[in-house]
N, C-alpha and C positions, 0 to 999 in steps of 0.2 A: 291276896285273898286267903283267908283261914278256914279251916273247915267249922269253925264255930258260923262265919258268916256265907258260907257257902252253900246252894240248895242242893240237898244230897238227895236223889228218886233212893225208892226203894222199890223191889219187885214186887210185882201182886204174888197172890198165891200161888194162882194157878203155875205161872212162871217159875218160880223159887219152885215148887213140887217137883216142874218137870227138870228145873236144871240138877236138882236132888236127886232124880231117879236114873236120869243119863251119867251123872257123873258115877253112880253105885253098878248099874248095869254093864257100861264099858271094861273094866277092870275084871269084871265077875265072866264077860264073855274072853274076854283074852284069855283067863285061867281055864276056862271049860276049852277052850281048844287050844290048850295050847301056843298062846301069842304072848308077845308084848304089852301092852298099852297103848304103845303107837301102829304097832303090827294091824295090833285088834281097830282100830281108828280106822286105818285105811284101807284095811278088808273089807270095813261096814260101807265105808265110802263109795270103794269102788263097786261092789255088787248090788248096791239098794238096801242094805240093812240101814244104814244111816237117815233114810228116808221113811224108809218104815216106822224106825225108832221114832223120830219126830212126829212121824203124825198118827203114830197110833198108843204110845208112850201113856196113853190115861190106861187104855185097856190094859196094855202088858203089864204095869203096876199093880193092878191090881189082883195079877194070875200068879202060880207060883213060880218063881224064879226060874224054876227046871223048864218049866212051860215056856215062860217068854224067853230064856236061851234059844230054845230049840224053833219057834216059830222064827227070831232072828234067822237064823241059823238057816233054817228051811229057805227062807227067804232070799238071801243069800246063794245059797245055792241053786236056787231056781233060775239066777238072774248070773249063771257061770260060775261060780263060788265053789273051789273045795277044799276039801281040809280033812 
């Protein structure tokens, strides 16, 4: 099978936005504290930043970056997180 005859999905919006913003935000929180990329990954994972980021990733996009760091961030630390 080719990809000419093959059915390719495409993401909706909403999806492609959010996987746009998580992929620009992770990087951006590693460098604000200090981490890796995979560091910053499993920081988020294990304190509840990763969960927040998911389901609240419309709002934080739309705040300033400095902002949605630091509510990660706070978040994070509220749930044992430090740094």
């Amino acid at each position: 099978m080719d990809l000419t005859t093959r059915n390719i999905q495409k993401l909706d919006k909403e999806t492609s936005d959010k996987v746009s913003f998580i992929s620009f935000i992770i990087p951006m929180f590693a460098d604000a504290y200090k981490m890796n990329i995979r560091e910053a990954w499993f920081y988020l994972k294990k304190y509840g930043g990763w969960d927040f980021l998911n389901k609240h990733w419309w709002a934080l996009h739309t705040d300033n970056v400095l902002y949605a760091l630091n509510d990660i961030y706070e978040v994070c630390y509220k749930n044992g997180g430090q740094r």
